[in-house]
C-alpha positions, 0 to 999 in steps of 0.5 A: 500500500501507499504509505507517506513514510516510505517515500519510494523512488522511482514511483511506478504506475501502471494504467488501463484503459477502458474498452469492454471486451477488447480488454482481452489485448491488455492482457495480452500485454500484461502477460509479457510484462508480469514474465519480464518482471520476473512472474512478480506479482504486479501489485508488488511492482506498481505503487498505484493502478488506476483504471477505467471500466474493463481496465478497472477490472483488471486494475483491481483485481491486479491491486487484490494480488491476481496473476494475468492468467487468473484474469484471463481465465475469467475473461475467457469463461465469462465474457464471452456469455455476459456480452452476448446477451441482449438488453442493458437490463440482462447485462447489468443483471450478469455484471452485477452477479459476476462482480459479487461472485469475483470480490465476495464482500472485498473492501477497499482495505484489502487492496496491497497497492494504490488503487484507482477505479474511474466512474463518472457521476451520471446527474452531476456530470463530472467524475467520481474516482474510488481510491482506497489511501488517504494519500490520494485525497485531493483535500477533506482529507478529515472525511476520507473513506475508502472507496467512499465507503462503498463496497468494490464490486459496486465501484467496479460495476459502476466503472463498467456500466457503460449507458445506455449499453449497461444501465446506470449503476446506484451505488451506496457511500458514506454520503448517500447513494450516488447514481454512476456511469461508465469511467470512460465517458470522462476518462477512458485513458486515465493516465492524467489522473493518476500522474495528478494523484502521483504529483499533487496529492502524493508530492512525487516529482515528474522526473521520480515517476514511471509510467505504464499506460496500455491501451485496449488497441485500435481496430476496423468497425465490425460489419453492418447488419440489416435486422431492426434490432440489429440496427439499433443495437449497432447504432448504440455500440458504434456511437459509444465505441466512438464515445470513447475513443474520441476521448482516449485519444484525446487524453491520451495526446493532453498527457503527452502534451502537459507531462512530456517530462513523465517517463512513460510507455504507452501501448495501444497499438492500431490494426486496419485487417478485416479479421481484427473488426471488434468493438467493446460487445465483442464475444467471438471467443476466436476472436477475442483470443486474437486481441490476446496475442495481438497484446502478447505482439505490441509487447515485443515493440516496445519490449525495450522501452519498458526495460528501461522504464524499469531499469 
């Protein structure tokens, strides 16, 4: 965990885009980077992980002690099934049962590094970030509650609720119940907040952080299809497929612009191939094993950056 008497240097932080299915090849990038770290743990190798929406899964199963392959394993079994269900209400009712079954009760004090999960306030339009260390408070540091008092599988589902794909997520704080949207429609790539976390609230200097930001990659829409339901339910996906990418790519150039002096590594490779068309409701489970090894391959270019990041 965080601890302001253990001031260490360099501080790493390691970031996870948003992006639904294609998760699959941040894993894939993931991977190769727990084998490069020696099969260490990853919450032992990063002081503080945010991420937005499918990376806000894995950033906080990370920041629990998972291994990639456990992460993956579920991905592989579930899904698949969950994003090939039709109807926001079906979906949320599997996201809602998935994240009880995976964090069964866990508290925002069971995390072993910084954490930091990216929701957006659906009434109040501006975002809400579930951390778990004092430290990371920008202020009212007297009322700080982990998490804001809520459970993780609420903040985790509230990352992931993807409106009007997912229906919007109401979830109990300290301070009353809150209604939350996904993370990516204010942060998909939340790299910028977690440097602002590092320097303003935690003090570290630009040039003592480390930064690992992965994306999920960039792909060819999938095919049209002709069906009403169809229809509508592409339309859906595409705007908020869109959505988010419009706004990773745009937060993605502002940390590059206003941190130029931040070491950092990013991956998010793009592919213009028929055969990569995928979006965030992907459930070809081929398919989603492709983005897997495409991340296994965007490790290898920029193998030798992060050796150096992490010399």
């Amino acid at each position: 965990m965080l601890d302001e008497t253990d001031r260490r240097t360099p501080f790493r932080i390691l970031c996870l885009d948003g992006g639904g299915a294609k998760g699959f090849y941040t894993l894939g990038v993931l991977k190769q980077l727990e084998a490069m770290l020696d099969n260490t743990p990853l919450c032992e190798r990063f002081d503080l992980i945010f991420g937005t929406s499918t990376g806000a899964i894995i950033a906080t199963l990370l920041a629990l002690g998972r291994s990639v392959d456990e992460i993956r394993e579920l991905y592989e079994a579930e899904v698949p099934r969950l994003m090939s269900m039709r109807g926001s209400n079906a979906r949320s009712a599997a996201l809602e049962g998935l994240a009880a079954r995976v964090f069964d009760g866990t508290a925002f004090s069971g995390m072993k590094t910084g954490i930091g999960i990216v929701t957006a306030r659906w009434l109040e339009e501006k975002p809400m970030i579930f951390k778990a260390h004092i430290g990371q408070a920008h202020g009212s540091k007297g009322t700080f509650k982990p998490g804001f008092g809520a459970s993780v599988a609420d903040a985790v589902v509230a990352s992931c609720s993807a409106y009007p794909i997912f229906n919007r997520k109401l979830v109990k704080t300290s301070d009353g119940d809150v209604e939350l949207i996904d993370g990516g429609y204010c942060a998909n790539n939340p790299t910028l907040y977690a440097i602002v976390d590092a320097t303003q609230a935690l003090g570290y200097a630009h040039e003592d952080l480390r930064v690992v930001s992965l994306g999920v990659g960039n792909y060819p829409e999938p095919p049209k299809y002709w069906h009403k339901w169809a229809i509508e339910k592409f339309f859906l996906v595409r705007l908020l497929h869109k959505t988010l990418g419009i706004n990773t790519h745009s937060l993605e150039q502002l940390a590059m612009l206003l941190c130029p002096d931040v070491p950092m590594v990013r991956i998010n490779d793009s592919y213009t191939t028929p055969d990569m068309a995928a979006d965030l409701m992907e459930h070809n489970i081929e398919k989603l094993k492709l983005l897997y090894r495409r991340g296994l391959e965007s490790f290898g270019k920029h193998e030798r950056q992060l050796r150096q990041l992490f010399s």
